[in-house]
PAFI-652899 format. One record per atom (N, C-alpha, C, CB): residue number from 1; atom name; y, z, x. Coordinates in pm, whole numbers, plus 50000, padded with zeros to 5 digits. Atoms other than C-alpha are relative to their C-alpha. Glycine has a CB too. Layout:
SITE  loti  bavex  north     up   east
SITE   NUM     CA      Y      Z      X
...
END
This chain:
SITE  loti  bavex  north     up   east
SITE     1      N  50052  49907  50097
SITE     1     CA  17219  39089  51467
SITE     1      C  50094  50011  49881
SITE     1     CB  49977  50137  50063
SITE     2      N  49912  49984  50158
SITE     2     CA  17354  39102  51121
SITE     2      C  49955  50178  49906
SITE     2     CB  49921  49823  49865
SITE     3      N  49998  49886  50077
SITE     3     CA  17433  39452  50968
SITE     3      C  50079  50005  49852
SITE     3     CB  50054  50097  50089
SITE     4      N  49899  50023  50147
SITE     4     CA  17633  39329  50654
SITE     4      C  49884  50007  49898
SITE     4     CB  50101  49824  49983
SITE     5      N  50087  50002  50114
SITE     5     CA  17316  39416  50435
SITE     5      C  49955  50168  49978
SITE     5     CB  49864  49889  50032
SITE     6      N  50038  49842  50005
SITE     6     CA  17183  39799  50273
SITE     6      C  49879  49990  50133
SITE     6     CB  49921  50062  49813
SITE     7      N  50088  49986  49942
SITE     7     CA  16858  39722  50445
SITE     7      C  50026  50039  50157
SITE     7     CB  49937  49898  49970
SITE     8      N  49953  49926  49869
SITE     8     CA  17022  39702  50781
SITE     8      C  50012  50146  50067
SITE     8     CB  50103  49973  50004
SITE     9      N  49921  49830  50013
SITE     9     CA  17227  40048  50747
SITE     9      C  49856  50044  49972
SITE     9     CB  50147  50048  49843
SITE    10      N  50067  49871  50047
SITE    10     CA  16899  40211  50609
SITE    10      C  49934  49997  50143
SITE    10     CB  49892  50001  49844
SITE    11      N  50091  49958  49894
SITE    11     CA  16694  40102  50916
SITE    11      C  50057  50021  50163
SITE    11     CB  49890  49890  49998
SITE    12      N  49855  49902  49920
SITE    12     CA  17041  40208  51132
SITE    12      C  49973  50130  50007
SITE    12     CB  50156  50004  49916
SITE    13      N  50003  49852  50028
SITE    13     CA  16984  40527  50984
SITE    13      C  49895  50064  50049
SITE    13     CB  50004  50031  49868
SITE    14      N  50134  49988  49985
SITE    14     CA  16648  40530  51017
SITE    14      C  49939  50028  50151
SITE    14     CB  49948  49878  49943
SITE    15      N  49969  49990  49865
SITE    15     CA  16647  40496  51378
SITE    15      C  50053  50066  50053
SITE    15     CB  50038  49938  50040
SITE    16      N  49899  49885  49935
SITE    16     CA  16932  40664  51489
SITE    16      C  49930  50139  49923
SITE    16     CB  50199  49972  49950
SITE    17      N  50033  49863  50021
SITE    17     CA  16840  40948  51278
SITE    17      C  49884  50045  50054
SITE    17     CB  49994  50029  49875
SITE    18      N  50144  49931  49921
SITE    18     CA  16470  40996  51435
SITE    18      C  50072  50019  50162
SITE    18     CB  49822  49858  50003
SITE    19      N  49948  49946  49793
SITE    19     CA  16660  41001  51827
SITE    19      C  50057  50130  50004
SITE    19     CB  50155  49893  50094
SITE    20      N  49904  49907  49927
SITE    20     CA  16931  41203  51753
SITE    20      C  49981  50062  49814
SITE    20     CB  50192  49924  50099
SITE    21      N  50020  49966  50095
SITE    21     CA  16855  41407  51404
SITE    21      C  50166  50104  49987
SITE    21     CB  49844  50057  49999
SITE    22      N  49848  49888  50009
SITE    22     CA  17187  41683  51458
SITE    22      C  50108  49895  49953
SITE    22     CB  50064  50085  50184
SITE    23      N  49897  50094  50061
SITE    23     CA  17408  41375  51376
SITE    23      C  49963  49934  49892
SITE    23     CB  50042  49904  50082
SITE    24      N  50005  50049  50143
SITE    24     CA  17265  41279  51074
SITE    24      C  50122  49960  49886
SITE    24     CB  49931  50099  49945
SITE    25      N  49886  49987  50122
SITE    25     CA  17510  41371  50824
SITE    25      C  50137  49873  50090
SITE    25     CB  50074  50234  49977
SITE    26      N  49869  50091  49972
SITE    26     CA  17781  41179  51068
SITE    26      C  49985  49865  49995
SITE    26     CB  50058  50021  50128
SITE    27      N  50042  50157  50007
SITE    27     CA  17546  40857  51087
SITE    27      C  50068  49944  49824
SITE    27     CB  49782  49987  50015
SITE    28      N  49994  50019  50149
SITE    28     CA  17548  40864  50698
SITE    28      C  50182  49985  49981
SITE    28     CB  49917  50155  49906
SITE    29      N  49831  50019  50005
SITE    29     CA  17935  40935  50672
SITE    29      C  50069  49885  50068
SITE    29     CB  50069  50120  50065
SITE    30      N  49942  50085  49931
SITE    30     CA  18009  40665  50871
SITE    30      C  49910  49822  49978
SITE    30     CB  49999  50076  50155
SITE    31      N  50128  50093  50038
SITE    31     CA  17696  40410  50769
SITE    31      C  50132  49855  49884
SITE    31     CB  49826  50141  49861
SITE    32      N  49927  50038  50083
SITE    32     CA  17992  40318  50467
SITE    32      C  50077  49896  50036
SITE    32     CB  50059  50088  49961
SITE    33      N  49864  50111  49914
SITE    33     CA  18271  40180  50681
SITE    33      C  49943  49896  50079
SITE    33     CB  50108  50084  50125
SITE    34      N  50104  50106  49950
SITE    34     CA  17987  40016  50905
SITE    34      C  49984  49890  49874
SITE    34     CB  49838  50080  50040
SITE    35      N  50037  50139  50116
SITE    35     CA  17895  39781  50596
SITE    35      C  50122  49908  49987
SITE    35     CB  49964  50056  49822
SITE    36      N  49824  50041  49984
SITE    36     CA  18258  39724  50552
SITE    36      C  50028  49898  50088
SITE    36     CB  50097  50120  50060
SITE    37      N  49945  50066  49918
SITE    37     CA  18352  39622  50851
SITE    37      C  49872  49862  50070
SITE    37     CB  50061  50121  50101
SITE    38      N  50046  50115  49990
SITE    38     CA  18067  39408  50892
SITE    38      C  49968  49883  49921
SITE    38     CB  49931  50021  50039
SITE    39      N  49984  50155  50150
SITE    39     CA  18119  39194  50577
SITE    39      C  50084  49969  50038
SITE    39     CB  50025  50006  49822
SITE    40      N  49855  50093  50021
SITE    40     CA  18442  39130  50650
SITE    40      C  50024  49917  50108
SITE    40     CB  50137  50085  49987
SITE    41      N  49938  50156  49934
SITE    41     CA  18420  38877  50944
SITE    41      C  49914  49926  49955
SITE    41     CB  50013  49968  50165
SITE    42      N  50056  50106  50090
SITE    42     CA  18147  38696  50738
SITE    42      C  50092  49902  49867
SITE    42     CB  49888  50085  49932
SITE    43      N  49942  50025  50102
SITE    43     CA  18394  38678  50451
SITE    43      C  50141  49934  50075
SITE    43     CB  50006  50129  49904
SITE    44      N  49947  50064  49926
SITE    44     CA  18622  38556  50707
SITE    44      C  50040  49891  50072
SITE    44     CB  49988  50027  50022
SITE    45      N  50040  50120  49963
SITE    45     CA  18489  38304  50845
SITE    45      C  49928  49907  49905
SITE    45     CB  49931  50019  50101
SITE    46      N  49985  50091  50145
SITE    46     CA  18425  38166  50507
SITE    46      C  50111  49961  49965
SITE    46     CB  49963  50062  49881
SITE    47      N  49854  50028  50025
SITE    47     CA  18766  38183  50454
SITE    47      C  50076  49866  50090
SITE    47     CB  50076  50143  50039
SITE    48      N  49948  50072  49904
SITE    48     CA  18840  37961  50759
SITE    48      C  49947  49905  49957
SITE    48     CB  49987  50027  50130
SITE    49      N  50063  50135  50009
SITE    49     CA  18592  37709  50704
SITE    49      C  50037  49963  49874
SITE    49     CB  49847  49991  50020
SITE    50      N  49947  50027  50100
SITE    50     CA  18689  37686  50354
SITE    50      C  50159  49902  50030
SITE    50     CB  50005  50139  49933
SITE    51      N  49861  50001  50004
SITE    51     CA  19066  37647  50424
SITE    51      C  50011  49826  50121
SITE    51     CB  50077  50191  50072
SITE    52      N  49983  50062  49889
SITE    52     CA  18952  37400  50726
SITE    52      C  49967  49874  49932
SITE    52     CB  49921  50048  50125
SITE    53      N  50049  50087  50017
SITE    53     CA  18772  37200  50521
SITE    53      C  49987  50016  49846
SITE    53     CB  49900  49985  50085
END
């Protein structure tokens, strides 16, 4: 599953927020660093293959 895109995170949000609605605000606060951290082993492993080749 690939979450390194907005669309992802919105339908993250989207989801999680209809189960569990009282954590909203923390999904969202945290939705940010999620994007983050899932670009960066894409951009990573660009880096490798680049460097490899």
């Amino acid at each position: 599953m690939r979450f390194a895109n907005l669309s992802s995170v919105g339908i993250l949000l989207s989801g999680m927020g209809a189960m569990i609605p009282e954590r909203k605000d923390d999904l969202i606060a945290v939705s940010g660093k999620a994007l983050i951290a899932a670009t960066l082993p894409s951009c990573f492993t660009g880096l490798v293959v680049g460097i490899i080749y």
